[in-house]
C-alpha positions, 0 to 999 in steps of 0.5 A, a space after each residue: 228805873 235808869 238807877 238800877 242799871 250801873 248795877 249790869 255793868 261788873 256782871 256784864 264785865 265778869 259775863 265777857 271777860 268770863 266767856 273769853 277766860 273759858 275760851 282762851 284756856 280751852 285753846 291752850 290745854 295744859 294741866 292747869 289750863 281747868 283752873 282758867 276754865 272754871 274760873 272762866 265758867 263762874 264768870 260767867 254763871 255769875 253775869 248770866 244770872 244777874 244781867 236778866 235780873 237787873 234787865 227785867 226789873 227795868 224792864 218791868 218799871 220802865 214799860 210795865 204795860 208791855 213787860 209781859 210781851 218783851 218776856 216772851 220776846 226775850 224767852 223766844 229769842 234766848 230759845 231760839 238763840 240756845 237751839 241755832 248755838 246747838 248747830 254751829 258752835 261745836 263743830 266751830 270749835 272743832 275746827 279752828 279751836 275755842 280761841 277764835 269762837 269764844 273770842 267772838 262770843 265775847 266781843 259781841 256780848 261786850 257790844 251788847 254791854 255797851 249798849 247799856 250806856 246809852 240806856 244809863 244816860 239816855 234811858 228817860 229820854 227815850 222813854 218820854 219820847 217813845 211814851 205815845 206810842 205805847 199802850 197806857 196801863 191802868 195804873 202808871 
């Protein structure tokens, strides 16, 4: 399953560095600043729609007893993560521009992409080491 996941890193490249694109021209209007916008957006629409896609195909091969829990886990926390952004994040930027927030939005998302790595290197051994505590499907 660790082979499919080289395949998240240009998405959650083209995911952060979309997100600070989108952030950086919103904060410095001119009349070309839409171009960087859009081209910041696509960024990321492109590594939004392939990182859950290579995840949940590890996922499912990985832990396929469980895959069903962790996609309700991951739905709620993508829930619950799109409502709390509802609350805050206008009125952030309202206040101190789109530099600062997207900036941020961007590093944590580069901080989460890091975490693939050690997934990529050290996905199996954590798998054999977590294999007991596990449920046992039927067929795997």
């Amino acid at each position: 399953p660790e082979s499919r996941l080289p395949a998240l890193f240009p998405a959650l490249f083209l995911a952060t560095t979309g997100i600070w694109t989108f952030g950086f021209c919103a904060a410095h209007p001119s009349p070309h600043a839409w171009a960087g916008m859009v081209v910041g957006y696509g960024m990321v629409g492109f590594g939004i729609m392939q990182i859950p896609s290579i995840g949940f195909n590890y996922l499912i091969d990985s832990y396929h007893a469980i895959s069903a829990d962790c996609f309700v886990m991951t739905t709620i926390s993508r829930a619950v993560v799109s409502f709390a952004w509802t609350f805050f994040a206008a009125q952030w930027v309202e206040s101190v521009g789109a530099a600062l927030p997207f900036g941020i939005f961007g590093m944590i998302m580069g901080l989460f992409a890091l975490l693939t790595i050690p997934l990529w290197l050290y996905g199996k051994r954590m798998r054999i080491a977590t294999a007991g505590y596990l449920l046992k499907h039927e067929n795997h």
